[in-house]
LOMILO-576831 format. One record per residue: x, y, z of N, C-alpha, C, CB in turn. Coordinates in pm, whole numbers, plus 32768, in hexadecimal, padded with zeros to 4 digits. Glycine has a CB too. Example, Ala and Ser with C-alpha at 12.3 -4.5 7.8 and 13.67 -1.06 7.14 Angstrom:
2
85277DC7830C84CE7E3E830C85287EB6830C846B7E418389
85057F1F82C485577F9682CA850A8003831385807FC4823C
! end
This chain:
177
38A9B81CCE503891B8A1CE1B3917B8E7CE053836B8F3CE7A
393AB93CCDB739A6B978CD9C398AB9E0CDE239C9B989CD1A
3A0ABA18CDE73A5DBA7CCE533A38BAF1CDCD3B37BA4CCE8C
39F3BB4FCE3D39B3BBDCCE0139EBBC52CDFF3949BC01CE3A
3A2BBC8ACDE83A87BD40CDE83A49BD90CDBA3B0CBD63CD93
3A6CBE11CDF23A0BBE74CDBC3AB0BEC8CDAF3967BEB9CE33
3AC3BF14CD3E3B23BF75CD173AFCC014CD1A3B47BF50CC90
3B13C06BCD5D3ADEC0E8CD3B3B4AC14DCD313A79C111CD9A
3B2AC1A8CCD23BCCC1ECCC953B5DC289CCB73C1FC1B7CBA0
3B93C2FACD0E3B4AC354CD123B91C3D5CCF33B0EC34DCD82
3B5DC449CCA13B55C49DCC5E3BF2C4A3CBF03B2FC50ECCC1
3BF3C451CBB63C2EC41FCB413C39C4A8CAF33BD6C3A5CAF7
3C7FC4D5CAD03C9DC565CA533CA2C508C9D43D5AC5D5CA64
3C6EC591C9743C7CC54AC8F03D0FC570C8C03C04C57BC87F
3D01C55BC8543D86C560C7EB3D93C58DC7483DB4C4D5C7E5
3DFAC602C7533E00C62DC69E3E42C590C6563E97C6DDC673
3E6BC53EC6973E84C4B6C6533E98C43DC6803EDAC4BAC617
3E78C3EDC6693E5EC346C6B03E6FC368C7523EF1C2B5C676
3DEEC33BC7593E2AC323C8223D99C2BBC82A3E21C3FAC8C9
3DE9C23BC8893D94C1F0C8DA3D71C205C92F3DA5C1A0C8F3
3CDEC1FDC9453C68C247C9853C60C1C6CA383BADC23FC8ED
3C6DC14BCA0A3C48C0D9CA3B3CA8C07DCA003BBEC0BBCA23
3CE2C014CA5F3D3EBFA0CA013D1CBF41CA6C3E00BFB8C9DA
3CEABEC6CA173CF4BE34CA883D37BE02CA303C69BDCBCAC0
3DBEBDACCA5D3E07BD57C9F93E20BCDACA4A3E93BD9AC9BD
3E32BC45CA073E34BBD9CA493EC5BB93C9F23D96BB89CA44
3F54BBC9CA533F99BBA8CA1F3FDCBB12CA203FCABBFBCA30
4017BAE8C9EC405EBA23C9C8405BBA1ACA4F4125B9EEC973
4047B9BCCA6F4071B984CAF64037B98FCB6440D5B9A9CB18
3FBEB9F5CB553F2BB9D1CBA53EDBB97ECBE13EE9B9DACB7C
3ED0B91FCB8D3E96B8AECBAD3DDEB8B5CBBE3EE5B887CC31
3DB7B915CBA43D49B955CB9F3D09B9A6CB213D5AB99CCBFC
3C59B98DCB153C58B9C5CAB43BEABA24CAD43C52B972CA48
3C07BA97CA7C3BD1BB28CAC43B4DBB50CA673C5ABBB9CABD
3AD3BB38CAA23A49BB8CCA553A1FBC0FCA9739B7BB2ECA5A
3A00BC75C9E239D0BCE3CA313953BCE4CA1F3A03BD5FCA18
38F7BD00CA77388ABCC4CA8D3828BD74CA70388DBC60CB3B
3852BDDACAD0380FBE5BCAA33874BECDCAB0378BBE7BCAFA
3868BF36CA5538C2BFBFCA583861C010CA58392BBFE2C9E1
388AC080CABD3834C0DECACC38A3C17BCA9837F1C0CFCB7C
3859C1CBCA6838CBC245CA3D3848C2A4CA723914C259C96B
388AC304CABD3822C33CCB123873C3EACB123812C2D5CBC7
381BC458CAC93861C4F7CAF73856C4E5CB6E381DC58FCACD
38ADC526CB8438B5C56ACC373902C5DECC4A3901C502CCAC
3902C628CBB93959C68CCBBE38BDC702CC3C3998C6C9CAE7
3942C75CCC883902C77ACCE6390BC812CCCD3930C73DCD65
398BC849CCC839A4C8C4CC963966C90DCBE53A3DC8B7CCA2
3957C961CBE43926C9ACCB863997C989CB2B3909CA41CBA8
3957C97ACAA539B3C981CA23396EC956C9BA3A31C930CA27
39A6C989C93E397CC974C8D339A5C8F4C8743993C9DDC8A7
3943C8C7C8AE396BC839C8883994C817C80A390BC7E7C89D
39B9C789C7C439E4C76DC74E39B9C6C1C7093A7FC78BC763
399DC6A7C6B3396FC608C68B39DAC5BEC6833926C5F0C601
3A08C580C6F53A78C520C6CC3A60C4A3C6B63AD5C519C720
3A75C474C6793A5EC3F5C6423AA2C392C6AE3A9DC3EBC5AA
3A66C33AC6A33A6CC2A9C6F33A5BC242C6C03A1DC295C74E
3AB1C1A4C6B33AE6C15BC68F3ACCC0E1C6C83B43C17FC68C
3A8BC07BC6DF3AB8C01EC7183AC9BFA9C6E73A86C016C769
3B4ABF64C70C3B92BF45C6A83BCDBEC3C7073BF8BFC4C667
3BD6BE35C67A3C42BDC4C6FC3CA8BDE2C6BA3C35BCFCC713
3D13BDCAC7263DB5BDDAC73F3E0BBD77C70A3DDABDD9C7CF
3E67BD64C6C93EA2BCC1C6833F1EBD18C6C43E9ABC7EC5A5
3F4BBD62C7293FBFBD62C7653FA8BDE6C7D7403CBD71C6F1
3FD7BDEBC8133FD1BE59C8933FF1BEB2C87E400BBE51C8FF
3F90BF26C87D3FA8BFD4C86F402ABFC9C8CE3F11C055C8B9
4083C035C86B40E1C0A4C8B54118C12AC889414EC06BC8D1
417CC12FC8E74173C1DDC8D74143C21EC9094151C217C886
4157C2AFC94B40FBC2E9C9884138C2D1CA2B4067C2ABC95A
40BDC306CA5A40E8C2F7CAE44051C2C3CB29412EC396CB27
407FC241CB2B3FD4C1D3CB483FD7C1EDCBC23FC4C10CCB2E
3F33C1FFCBE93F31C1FCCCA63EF2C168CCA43EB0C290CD11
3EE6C121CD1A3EF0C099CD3E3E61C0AACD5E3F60C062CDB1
3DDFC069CD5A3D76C04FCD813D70BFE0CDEC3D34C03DCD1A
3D74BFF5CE6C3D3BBF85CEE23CAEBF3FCEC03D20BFD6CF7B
3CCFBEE9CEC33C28BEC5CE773BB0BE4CCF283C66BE0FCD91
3B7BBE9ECF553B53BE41CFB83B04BDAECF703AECBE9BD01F
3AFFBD6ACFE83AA4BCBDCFEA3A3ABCFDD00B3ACDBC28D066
39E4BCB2CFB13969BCAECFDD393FBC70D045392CBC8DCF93
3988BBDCD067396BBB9BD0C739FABB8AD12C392BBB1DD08F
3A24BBBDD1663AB9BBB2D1C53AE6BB49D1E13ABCBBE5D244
3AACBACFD1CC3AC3BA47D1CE3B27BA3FD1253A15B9E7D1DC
3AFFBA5DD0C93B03BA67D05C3BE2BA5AD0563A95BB01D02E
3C1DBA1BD00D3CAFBA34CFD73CBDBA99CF9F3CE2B9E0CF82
3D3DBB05CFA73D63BB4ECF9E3D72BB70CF163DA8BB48CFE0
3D56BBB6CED13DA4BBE6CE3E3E3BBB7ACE313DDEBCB7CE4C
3E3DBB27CDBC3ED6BB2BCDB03F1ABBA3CD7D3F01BAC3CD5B
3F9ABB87CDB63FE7BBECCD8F3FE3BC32CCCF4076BBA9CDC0
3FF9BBA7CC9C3FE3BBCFCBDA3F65BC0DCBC53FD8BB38CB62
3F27BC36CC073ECCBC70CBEF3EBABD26CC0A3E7EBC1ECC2D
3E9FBD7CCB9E3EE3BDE9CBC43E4ABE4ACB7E3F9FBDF8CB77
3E32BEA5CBFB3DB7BEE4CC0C3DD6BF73CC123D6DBEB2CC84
3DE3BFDFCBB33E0BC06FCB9F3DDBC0D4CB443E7CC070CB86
3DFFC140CB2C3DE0C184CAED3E39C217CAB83D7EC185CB24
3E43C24BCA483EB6C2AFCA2F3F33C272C9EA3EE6C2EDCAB7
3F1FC209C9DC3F79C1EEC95D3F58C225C8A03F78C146C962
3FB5C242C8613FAFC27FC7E54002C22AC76A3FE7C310C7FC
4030C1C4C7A64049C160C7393FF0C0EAC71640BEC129C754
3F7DC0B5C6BC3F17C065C6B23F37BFF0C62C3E95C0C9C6A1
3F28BF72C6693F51BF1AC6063ED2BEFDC5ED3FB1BEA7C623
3E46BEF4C5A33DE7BEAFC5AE3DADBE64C5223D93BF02C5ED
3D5EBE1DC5413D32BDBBC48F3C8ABDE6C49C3D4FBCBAC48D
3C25BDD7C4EE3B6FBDF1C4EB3B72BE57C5243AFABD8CC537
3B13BE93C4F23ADFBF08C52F3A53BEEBC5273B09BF8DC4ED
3A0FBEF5C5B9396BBECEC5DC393ABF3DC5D7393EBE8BC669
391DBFB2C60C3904C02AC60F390AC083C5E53911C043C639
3913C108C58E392EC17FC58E38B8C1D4C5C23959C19DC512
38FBC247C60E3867C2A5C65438AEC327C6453829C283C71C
3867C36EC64738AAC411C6513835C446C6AA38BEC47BC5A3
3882C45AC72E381DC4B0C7673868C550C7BB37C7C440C7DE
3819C5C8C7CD386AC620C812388AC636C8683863C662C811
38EFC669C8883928C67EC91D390CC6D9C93F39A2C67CC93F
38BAC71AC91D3878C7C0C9583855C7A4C9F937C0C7FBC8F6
384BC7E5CA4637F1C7BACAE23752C7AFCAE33809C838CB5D
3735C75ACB243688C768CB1A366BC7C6CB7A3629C6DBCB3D
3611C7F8CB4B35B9C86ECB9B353BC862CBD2359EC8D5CB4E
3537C877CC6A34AFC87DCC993427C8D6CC3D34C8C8BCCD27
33A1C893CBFE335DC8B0CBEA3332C8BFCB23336FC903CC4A
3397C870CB0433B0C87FCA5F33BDC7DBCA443458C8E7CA29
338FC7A4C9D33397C72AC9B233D6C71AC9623344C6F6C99E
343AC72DC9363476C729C89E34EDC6B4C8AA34C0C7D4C867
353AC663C86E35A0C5EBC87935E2C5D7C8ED3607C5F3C820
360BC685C8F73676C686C988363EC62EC9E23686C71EC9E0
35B6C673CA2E356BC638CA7B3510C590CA7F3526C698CA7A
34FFC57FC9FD350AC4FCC9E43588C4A6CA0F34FAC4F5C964
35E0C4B7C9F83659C48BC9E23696C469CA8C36ADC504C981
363FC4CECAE8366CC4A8CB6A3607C467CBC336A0C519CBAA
35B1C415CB61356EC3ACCBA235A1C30FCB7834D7C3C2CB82
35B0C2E8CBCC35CDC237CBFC35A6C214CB783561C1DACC8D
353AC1F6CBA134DFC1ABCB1634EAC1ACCAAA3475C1C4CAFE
3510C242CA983546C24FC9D935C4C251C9AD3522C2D2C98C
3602C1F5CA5236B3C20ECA2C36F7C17BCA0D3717C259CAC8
369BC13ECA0436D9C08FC9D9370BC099C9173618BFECC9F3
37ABC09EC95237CEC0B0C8D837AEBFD5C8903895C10AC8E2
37A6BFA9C8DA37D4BEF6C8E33764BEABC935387DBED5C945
3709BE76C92C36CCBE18C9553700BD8DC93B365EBE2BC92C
372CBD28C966377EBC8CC93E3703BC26C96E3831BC65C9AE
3681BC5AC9323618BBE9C99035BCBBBAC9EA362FBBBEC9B4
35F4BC07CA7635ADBBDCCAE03548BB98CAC8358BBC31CB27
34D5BBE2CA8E3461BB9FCA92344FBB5ECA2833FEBBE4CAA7
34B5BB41C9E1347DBACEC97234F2BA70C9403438BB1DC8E1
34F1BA0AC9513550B984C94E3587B98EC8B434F0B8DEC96F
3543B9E2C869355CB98EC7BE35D4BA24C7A03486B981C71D
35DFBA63C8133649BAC2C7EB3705BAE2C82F35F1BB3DC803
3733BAC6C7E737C9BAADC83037ECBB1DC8573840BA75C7DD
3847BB1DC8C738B8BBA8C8FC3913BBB5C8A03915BB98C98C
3960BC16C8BA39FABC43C8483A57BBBFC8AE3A5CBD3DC85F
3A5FBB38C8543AB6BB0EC8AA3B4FBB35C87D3A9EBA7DC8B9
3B9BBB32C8D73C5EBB3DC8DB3C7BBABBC91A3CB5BBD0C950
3CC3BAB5C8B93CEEBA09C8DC3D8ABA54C8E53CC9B961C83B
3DE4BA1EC9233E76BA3DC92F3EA3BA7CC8A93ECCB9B9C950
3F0CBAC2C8D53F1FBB5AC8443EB4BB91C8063F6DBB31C7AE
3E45BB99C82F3DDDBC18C80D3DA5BC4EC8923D52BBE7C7A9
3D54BCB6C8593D32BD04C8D43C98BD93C8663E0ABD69C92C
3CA0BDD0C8993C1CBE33C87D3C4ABEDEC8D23B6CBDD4C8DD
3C34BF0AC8683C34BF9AC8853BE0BFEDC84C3CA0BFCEC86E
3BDDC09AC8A33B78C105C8893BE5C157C8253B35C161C924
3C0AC152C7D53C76C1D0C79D3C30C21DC7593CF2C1ACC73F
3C5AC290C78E3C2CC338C7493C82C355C6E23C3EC3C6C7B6
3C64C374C6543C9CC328C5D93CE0C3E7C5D63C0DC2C6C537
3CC3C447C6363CF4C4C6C6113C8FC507C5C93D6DC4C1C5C6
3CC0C597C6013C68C5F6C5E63CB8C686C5C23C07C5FEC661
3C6CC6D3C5923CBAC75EC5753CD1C7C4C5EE3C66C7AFC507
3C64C7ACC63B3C75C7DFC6E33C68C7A5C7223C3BC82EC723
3CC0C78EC7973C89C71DC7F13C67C777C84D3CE8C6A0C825
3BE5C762C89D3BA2C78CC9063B2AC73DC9263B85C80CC8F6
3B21C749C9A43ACEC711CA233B2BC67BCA443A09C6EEC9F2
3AC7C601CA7F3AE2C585CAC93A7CC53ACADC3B16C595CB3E
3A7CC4C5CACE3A3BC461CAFC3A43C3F8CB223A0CC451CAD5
39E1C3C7CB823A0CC341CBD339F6C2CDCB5E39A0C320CC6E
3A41C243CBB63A39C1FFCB853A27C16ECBC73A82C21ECB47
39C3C137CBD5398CC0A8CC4B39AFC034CBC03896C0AACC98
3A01BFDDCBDB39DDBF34CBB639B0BEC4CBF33A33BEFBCB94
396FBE6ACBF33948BE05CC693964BD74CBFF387FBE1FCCB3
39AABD3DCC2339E7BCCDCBF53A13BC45CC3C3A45BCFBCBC9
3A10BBE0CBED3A2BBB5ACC693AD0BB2ACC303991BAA7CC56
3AEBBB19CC513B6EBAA4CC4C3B4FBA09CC853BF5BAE1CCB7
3B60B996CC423B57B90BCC3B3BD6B8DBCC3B3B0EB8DACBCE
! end
């Protein structure tokens, strides 16, 4: 069985221009090859504000976001028996330089806060269930993960907005082979 990670990037700010939301990259010399199996993009803005539609991206990598000031994602084992992340392998978020070739996704959803007792996106938006930006399968064999084979990788990039306001989390669960 392959070695399972779960990535979680929490309350992520948006951006008036390119910023990576999420970055898994599987750089030369790995020796491993990296599937993303599910992405979850989840509001969790908590504080009051007037939210804004930022667009979201997800996108494979043909070279490693930079720029910016990336925070490092610890990514736990699913199983503690499990080998360690190699090192070429680089799990972050807040970079603003993006090399990419596919784009799987586009979503625009708001960053407004959800509110007790109103149903409208916000509140959608901060349930589990309606936050799988990426399904890679589970339950069905005839469907592949985003694989990264050495020099690619997969990212959430927020393509920019005219205001940036609110945050949102960000869960990946992925195997390395």
């Amino acid at each position: 069985m392959a070695a399972t990670f779960t990535a979680v990037a929490t309350g992520v700010t948006f951006s008036t221009s390119t910023k990576v939301m999420i970055q898994l990259f599987n750089a030369s010399g790995s020796g491993v090859i990296l599937r993303l199996y599910r992405l979850w993009v989840l509001n969790a803005q908590t504080a009051a504000i007037t939210g804004v539609l930022p667009p979201l991206e997800l996108r494979r990598l043909t070279a490693i976001s930079s720029g910016g000031s990336p925070t490092t994602i610890t990514c736990p084992k699913h199983d503690s028996n499990s080998a360690n992340l190699p090192a070429q392998v680089t799990v972050n978020y807040g970079n603003t330089s993006v090399t990419s070739s596919d784009v799987f996704r586009l979503i625009t959803r708001s960053s407004d806060e959800p509110a007790v007792g109103t149903f409208t996106m916000d509140e959608i938006a901060a349930f589990v269930p309606f936050n799988l930006l990426w399904d890679g399968g589970y339950a069905s064999s005839n469907v592949e993960p985003i694989v990264c084979r050495e020099t690619f990788g997969v990212a959430v990039v927020n393509t920019g907005i005219a205001s940036a306001a609110g945050n949102y989390d960000f869960v990946a669960e992925f195997t390395v082979t």
